[in-house]
Structures are given as structure tokens and as C-alpha cells.
C-alpha positions in Angstrom: 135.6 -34.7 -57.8 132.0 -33.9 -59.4 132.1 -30.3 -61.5 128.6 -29.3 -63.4 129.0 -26.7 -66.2 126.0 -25.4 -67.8 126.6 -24.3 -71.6 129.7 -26.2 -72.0 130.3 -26.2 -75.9 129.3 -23.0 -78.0 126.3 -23.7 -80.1 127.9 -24.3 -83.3 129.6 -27.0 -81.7 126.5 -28.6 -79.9 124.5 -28.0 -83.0 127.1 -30.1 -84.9 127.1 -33.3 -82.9 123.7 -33.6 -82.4 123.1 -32.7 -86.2 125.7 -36.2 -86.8 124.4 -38.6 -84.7 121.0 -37.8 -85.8 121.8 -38.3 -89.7 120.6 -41.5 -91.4 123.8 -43.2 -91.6 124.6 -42.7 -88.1 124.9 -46.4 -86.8 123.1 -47.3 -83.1 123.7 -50.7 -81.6 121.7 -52.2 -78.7 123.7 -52.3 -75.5 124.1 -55.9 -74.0 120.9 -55.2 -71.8 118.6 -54.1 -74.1 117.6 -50.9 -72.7 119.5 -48.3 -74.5 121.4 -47.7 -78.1 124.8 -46.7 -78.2 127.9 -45.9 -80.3 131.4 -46.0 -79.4 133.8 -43.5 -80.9 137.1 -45.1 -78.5 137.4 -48.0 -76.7 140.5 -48.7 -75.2 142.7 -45.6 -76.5 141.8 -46.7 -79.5 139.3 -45.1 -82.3 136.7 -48.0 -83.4 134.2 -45.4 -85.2 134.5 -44.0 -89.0 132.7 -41.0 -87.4 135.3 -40.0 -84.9 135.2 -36.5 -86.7 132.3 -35.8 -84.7 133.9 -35.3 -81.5 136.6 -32.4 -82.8 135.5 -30.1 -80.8 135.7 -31.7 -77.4 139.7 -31.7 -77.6 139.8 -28.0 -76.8 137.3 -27.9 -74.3 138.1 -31.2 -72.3 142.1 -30.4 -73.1 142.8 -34.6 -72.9 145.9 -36.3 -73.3 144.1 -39.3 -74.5 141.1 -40.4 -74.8 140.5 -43.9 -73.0 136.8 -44.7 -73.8 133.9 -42.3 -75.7 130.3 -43.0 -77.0 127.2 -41.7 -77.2 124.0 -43.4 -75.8 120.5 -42.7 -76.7 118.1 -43.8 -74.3 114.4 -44.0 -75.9 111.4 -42.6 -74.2 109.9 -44.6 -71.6 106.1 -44.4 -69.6 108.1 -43.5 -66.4 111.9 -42.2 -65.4 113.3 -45.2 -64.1 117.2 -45.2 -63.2 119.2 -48.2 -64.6 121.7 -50.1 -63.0 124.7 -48.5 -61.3 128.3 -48.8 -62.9 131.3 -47.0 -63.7 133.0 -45.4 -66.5 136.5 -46.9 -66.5 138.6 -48.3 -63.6 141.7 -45.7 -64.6 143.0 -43.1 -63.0 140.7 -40.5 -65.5 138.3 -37.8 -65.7 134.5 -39.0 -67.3 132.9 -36.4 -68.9 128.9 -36.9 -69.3 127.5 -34.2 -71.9 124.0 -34.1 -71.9 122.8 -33.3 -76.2 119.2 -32.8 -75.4 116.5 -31.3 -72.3 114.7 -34.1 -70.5 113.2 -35.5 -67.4 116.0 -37.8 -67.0 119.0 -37.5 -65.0 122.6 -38.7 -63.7 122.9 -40.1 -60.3 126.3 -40.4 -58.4 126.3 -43.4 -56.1 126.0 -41.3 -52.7 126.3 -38.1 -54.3 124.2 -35.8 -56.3 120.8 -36.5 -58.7 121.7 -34.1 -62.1 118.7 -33.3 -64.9 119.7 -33.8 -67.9 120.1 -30.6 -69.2 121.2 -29.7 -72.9 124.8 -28.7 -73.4 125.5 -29.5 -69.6 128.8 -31.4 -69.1 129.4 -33.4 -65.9 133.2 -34.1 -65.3 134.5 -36.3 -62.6 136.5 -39.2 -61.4 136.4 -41.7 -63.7 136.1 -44.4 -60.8 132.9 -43.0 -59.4 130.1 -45.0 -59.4 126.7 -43.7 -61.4 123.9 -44.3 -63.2 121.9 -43.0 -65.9 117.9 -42.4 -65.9 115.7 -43.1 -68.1 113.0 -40.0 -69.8 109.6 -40.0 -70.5 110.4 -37.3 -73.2 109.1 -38.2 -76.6 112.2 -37.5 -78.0 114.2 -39.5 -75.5 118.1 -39.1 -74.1 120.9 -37.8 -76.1 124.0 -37.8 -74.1 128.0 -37.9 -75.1 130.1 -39.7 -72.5 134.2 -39.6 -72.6 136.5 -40.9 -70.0 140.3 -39.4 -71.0 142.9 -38.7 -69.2 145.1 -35.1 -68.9 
């Protein structure tokens, strides 16, 4: 199952998260490859962030049980888009959704399925199983996304 919804939170909402992670005391940590900053919010069903508030809105609108793994990666600019290695989410019977916080030239690519821009306030849903990969953005500001695998 692979769903695209453009406009996915109200503005207010979007505005709010992306406001957050941008603040000053908003911690990033380097991923264990060096190519991208992250912070995790859940990991394992269980909260590991003090800024877990952020994501209050996304109960509503993803209508979870529970929430199995959530972070959100920036990706810094880069001189060309260049897709990173293939993985997947979770290996549980769940739903990943991929929220994209800011317009670039990267993307999302589904192992044998479809290439989607990164588009802001465009939410990706599928099968937490599925195989993907994120791209890269020669954007100056780089790539904002919000990724939470739950289950229903």
C-alpha cells in the first residue's frame, strides 16, 4: 500500500513543527553514516525525546494506536540529488508515514515503485515493510522531513 496526500496537516499545524525543530535548542545528532541529522521522538513504543510535544497534532490525523518508531531527519544541501542507501522503516506489521516539512529537489523512492518530490506538507503512508530510500537536495536550505511508523 503506497497513499500520497498533498496538504496533509492544516497550516497551523505544519507551521508549528517546523517552527520546533528549527529553534535553537532543538538537538540534531549525526546518523551512524554521516550523511544526514536526525532526532528520534519514539523508538521502540517508547518516547526517548523531551520534545515529544511536537508531534500532537499527528494523533488525529494518522489516528495510531501506538506509535512504534518517529523522528525527524534533516538532510543538508548537497552539489547534486543523490539517493542514499535503501532500507526500511520497521520490520512490523505497521503503516510509515513520511511527511515532507519543506519544498525541494529531493525525493522518496520505493524499491520498485514510485520516485515522490519532496513536497511541503505532503504525507506518504505505507507498509511499514517496504523498502525505500530517501534523496538527497541541492536546495540551500536542505530536507526537512517527519517519518512515523505506528500501528492502528
Amino acid at each position: 500500500m503506497i497513499k500520497v496526500i498533498n496538504n496533509f496537516l492544516d497550516n497551523t499545524s505544519l507551521f508549528f513543527i517546523v517552527k520546533n525543530i528549527k529553534k535553537n535548542d532543538f538537538a540534531w545528532y549525526w546518523n551512524n553514516n554521516q550523511k544526514f541529522l536526525g532526532h528520534v521522538f519514539y523508538k521502540q513504543y517508547k518516547i526517548v525525546s523531551n520534545k515529544i510535544f511536537i508531534l500532537q497534532t499527528l494523533e488525529d490525523k494518522l489516528k495510531y494506536k501506538q506509535v512504534y518508531e518517529s523522528y525527524v531527519n534533516y538532510i543538508p544541501p548537497s552539489k547534486n540529488v543523490t539517493e542514499l542507501e535503501f532500507n526500511i522503516d520497521a520490520d512490523i506489521e505497521g503503516t510509515t508515514a513520511i511527511i515532507d516539512l519543506n519544498t525541494n529537489d529531493g525525493y522518496t523512492k520505493i524499491m520498485g515503485g514510485p520516485k515522490i518530490e519532496a513536497v511541503e506538507n505532503r504525507c506518504i503512508l505505507m507498509d511499514s515493510k517496504l523498502v525505500r530510500s530517501y534523496a538527497t537536495s541541492t536546495n540551500p536550505e536542505g530536507r526537512y522531513f517527519l517519518n512515523c511508523t505506528f500501528t492502528k
